[in-house]
C-alpha positions, 0 to 999 in steps of 0.5 A: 576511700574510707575516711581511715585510709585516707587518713593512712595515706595522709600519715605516710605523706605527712612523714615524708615531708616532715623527713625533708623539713628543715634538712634543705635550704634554698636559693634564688636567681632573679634578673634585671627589670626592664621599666619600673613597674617590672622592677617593682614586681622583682622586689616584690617576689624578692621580699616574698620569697626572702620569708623562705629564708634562703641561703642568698638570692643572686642577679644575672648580669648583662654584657654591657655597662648599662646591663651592668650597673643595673644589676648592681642597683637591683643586687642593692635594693634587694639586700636592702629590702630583706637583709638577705646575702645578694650576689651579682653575677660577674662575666668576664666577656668583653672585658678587660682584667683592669676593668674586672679588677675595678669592679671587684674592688667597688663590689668589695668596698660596698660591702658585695662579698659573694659573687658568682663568676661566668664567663659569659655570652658574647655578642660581638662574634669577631672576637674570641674569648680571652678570659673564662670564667677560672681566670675571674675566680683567680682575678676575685680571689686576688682582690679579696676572699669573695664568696664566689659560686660557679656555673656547672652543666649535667648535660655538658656546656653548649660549646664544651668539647666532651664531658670529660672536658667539663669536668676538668673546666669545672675542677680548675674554677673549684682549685682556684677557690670556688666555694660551690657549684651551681648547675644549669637546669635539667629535666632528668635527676639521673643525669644530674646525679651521674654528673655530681658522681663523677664530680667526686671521682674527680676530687671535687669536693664542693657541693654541687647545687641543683638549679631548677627551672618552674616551668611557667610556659612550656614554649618558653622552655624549649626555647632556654632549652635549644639555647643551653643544650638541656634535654628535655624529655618525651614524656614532657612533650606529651604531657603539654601537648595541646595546651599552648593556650592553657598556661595556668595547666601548665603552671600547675603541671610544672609544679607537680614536676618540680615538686617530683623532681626535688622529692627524689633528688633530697633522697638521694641526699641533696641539701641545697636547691637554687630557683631560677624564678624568672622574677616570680614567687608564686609558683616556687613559694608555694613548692618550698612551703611544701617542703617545710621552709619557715616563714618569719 
């Protein structure tokens, strides 16, 4: 190639990003660390990936007391550490709407204004669920005006009855007060961007954040994937087969995917995306910078 066209082609990609720049934010999940040395990691990544600038980082939440007070510890320190909003996950699974009540008030009472409201994963199948994730946003809003994000499935929840289903869950937890919608991760932009259209038919009106998965590992994903009913396509199976051994091909392939993926969803106008990082920066710093968010 001449070294005039390669400048060409270099023009048309710099125009292409410099499109995107500064029109996008980002936001991040993060879980909590099982022994010191992984929570240092954790912090690491948080304080790398806060140079982003993100709307807010969240952290996931466990089902019992333990799982919970780390999550507050850890939501702490991030906030702490880079002066970015930080978000506790809240489930409302075996819990009781006193018990939800007291940590909402504590939440609130140490400064903790978003939050992001589940109903959560049981473990203990003998009892069914009594609460959902609209009776938590009606229980939030009741203590204080909370910032509360809520989960949304392009692919229907695992247990949901029908899309249609979905769609109303979703539109109840938004009329109780909801500020945005979170999706779980996908593969196929198409099916996300059907989803946000019948969000709208249906008069709801938040905005409806695509969340992302890097793919590390790609074994790892199609175990998520069985666990969350996300497709994952045949062109994927394809293109990671034969490098179960090769994780850092992997790494790089997934990028690329992700980079391909966030490419044609902010053309078809989408503003806002949240990493789940899996407590790692590398891989997702490096995909936003592409995208043009500042540093400090």
């Amino acid at each position: 190639m001449s070294f005039l066209k390669s400048t060409y082609y270099q023009d048309i990609m710099n125009q292409k990003l410099n499109n995107l720049n500064n029109k996008i934010q980002c936001s991040f999940e993060f879980f909590p660390a099982k022994s010191i040395d992984l929570e240092k990691k954790l912090l690491s990544s948080a304080v790398k990936l806060s140079q982003l600038q993100p709307f807010f980082f969240s952290v996931t939440y466990g089902a019992n007391s333990g799982e919970r007070k780390k999550t507050y510890d850890i939501v702490k320190k991030i906030h702490q550490k880079t002066g970015i909003v930080t978000a506790p996950h809240l489930t409302c699974v075996d819990s009781t709407p006193d018990e939800l009540e007291k940590i909402a008030k504590f939440y609130w009472e140490n400064g903790i204004r978003s939050v992001f409201a589940l109903r959560g994963d049981s473990y203990n199948t003998d009892h069914p669920h009594t609460m959902y994730a609209y009776d938590l946003v009606v229980l939030l809003k009741k203590i204080a005006d909370f910032d509360i994000s809520v989960a949304a499935y392009p692919e229907t929840h695992p247990e949901s009855k029908s899309a249609k289903f979905d769609i109303l869950n979703l539109k109840k937890k938004v009329n109780a007060g909801a500020n945005r919608a979170i999706t779980q991760f996908f593969f196929n932009t198409e099916t996300y961007l059907r989803f946000r259209d019948n969000c709208l038919k249906n008069n709801i009106n938040v905005e409806i954040i695509p969340g992302i998965l890097p793919i590390y590992n790609f074994e790892q994903l199609k175990r998520f994937a069985k666990m969350t009913n996300v497709r994952i396509p045949s062109w994927m199976f394809e293109i990671f087969h034969g490098l179960n051994n090769d994780l850092t091909t992997q790494r790089i392939i997934g990028a690329s995917i992700v980079i391909d993926m966030i490419k044609n969803l902010s053309i078809e106008g989408v503003k806002n995306f949240h990493f789940y990082t899996l407590n790692q920066s590398d891989i997702v710093y490096s995909i936003c910078r592409l995208f043009g968010f500042s540093s400090y």
